[in-house]
C-alpha positions as CSV (number, residue, x, y, z in Angstrom):
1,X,22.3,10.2,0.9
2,X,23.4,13.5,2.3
3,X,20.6,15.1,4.3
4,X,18.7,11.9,5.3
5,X,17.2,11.8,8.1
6,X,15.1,8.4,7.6
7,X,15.5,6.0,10.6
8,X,16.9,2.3,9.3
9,X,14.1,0.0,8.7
10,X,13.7,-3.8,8.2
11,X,11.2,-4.9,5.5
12,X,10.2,-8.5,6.1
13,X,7.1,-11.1,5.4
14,X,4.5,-10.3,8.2
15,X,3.9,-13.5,10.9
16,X,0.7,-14.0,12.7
17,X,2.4,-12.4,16.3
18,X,2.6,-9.1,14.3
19,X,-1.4,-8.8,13.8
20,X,-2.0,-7.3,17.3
21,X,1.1,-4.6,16.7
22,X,-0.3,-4.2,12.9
23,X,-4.4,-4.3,13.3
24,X,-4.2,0.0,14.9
25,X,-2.0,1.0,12.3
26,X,-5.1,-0.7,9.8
27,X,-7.8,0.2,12.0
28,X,-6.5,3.9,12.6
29,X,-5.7,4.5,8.2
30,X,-9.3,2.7,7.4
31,X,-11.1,5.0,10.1
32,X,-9.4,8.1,8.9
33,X,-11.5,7.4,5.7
34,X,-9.3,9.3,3.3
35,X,-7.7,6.3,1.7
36,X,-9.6,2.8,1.8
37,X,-13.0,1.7,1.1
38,X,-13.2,-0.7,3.5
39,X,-16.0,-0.5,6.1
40,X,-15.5,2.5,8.5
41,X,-16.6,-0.2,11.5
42,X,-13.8,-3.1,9.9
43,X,-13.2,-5.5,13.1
44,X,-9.2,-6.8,14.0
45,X,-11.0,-10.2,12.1
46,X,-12.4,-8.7,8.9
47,X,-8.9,-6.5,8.9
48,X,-7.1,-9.3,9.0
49,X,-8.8,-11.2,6.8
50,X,-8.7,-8.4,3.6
51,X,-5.1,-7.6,4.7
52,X,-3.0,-10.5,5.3
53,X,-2.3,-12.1,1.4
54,X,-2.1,-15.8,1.1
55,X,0.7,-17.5,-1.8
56,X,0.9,-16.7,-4.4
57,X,0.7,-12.8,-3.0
58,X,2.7,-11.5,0.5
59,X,1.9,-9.2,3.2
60,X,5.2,-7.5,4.8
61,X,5.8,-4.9,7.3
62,X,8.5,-2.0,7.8
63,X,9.8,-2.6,11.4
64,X,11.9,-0.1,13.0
65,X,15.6,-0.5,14.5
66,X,13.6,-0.6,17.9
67,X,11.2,-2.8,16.5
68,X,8.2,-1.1,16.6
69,X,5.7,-1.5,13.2
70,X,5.4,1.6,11.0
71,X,3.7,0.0,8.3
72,X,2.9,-2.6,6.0
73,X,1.5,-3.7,2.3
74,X,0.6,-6.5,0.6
75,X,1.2,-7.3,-2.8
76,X,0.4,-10.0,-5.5
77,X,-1.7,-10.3,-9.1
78,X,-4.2,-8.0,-9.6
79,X,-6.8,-10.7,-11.0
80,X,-6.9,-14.2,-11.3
81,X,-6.4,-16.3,-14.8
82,X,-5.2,-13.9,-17.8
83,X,-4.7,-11.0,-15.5
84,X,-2.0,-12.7,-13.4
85,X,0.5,-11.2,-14.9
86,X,-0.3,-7.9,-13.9
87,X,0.4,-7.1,-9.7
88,X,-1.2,-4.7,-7.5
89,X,-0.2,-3.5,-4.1
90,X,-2.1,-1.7,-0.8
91,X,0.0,0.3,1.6
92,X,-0.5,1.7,4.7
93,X,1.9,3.7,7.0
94,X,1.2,4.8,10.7
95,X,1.0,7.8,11.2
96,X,4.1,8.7,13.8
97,X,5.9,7.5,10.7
98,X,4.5,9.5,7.8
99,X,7.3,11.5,6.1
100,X,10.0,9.5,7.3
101,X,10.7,7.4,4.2
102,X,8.4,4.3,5.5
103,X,6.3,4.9,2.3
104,X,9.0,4.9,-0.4
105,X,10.9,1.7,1.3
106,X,7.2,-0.2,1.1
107,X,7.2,1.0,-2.1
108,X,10.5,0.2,-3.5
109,X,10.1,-3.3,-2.1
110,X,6.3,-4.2,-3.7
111,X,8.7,-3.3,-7.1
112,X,11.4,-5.5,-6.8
113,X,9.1,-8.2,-5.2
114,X,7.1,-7.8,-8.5
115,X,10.0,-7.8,-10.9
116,X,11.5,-10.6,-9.2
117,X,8.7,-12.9,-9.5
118,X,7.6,-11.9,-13.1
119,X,5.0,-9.7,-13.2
120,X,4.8,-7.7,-16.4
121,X,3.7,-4.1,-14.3
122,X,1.9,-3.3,-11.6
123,X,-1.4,-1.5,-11.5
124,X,-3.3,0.2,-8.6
125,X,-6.9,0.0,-8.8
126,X,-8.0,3.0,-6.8
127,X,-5.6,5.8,-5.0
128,X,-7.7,8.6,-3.8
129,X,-7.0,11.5,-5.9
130,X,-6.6,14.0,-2.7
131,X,-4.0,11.6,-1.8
132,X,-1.2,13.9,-2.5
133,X,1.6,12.5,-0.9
134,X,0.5,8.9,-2.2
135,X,0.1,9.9,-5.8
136,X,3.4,11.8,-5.9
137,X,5.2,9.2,-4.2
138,X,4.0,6.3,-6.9
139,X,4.7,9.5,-9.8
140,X,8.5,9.4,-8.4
141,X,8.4,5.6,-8.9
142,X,7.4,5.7,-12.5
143,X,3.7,5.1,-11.9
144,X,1.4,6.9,-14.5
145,X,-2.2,8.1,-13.5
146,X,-3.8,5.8,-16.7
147,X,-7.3,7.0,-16.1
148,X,-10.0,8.4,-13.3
149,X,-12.8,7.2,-12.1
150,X,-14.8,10.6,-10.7
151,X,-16.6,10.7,-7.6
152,X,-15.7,6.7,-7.3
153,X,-14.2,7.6,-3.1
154,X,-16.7,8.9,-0.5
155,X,-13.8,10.7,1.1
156,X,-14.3,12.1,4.8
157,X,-12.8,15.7,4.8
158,X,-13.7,16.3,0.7
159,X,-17.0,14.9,0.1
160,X,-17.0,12.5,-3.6
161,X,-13.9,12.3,-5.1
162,X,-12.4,10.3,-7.9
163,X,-10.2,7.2,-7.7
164,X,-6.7,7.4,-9.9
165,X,-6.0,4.3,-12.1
166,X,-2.1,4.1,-12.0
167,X,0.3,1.7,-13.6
168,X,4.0,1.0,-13.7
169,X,5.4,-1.4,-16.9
170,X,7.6,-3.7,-16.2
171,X,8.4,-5.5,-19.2
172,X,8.6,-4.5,-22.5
């Protein structure tokens, strides 16, 4: 693509020896407070344990050409039973990385990895509606904002704000 100036990355299933690399790029987006509910005070062991998915959902990372981590998201259904059909995703890029295409790549990936096992779309429960580059990112991937929950995200720099309900279809 003429004008790109997006660094070659390597998207691939996240192993236990990447936690210490991946648990400040977690840590540092959850702290920042502008994108996550989790607990502001989340230790490496809670992280871990809401972040790495088990079968039949994945966890993968985007690793650079010199190896270093730039981000990561897990994927699988978004509920259990009758809802399995459906997928949902969580994404998190560090920061030195932001605007480099590390967002999109994750991206583009949770959508194959969700067509090719099945699912029949993908919803995201709750992107902060002051995410800006989030929501127009999943916008360019065909997501559509399907409703808002208002004042559902304590956000740190804008006080209440609400939490977009976006899909993507996948089958017909």
């Amino acid at each position: 693509m003429t004008g790109d100036t997006r660094a070659p990355l390597t998207i691939r299933p996240t192993t236990d020896d990447d936690w210490p690399a991946l648990w400040p790029i977690v840590d540092g987006v959850v702290r920042a407070g502008e994108s996550y509910a989790y607990p502001s005070d989340l230790t490496s062991d809670q992280g871990r344990a809401l972040w790495l998915e088990r079968a039949p959902g994945a966890t993968v990372v985007a690793e650079g050409a010199d190896g270093a981590l730039l981000g990561t998201a897990k994927m699988g259904p978004n509920r259990p039973g009758r809802g399995d059909h459906v997928g949902t995703a969580s994404f998190m890029v560090s920061p030195a990385a932001r605007g480099r295409g590390v967002g999109r790549a994750l991206g583009e990936h949770v959508v194959a990895w969700h067509r090719e096992q099945g699912y029949r779309g993908i919803q995201f429960n709750a992107v902060v509606e002051t995410n800006e580059a989030a929501v127009r990112l999943w916008r360019s991937l065909g997501f559509e904002v399907v409703g808002t929950v208002p004042g559902a995200f304590r956000s740190a720099a804008h006080g209440y704000v609400g939490l977009h309900v976006m899909y993507l279809p996948l089958a017909g």
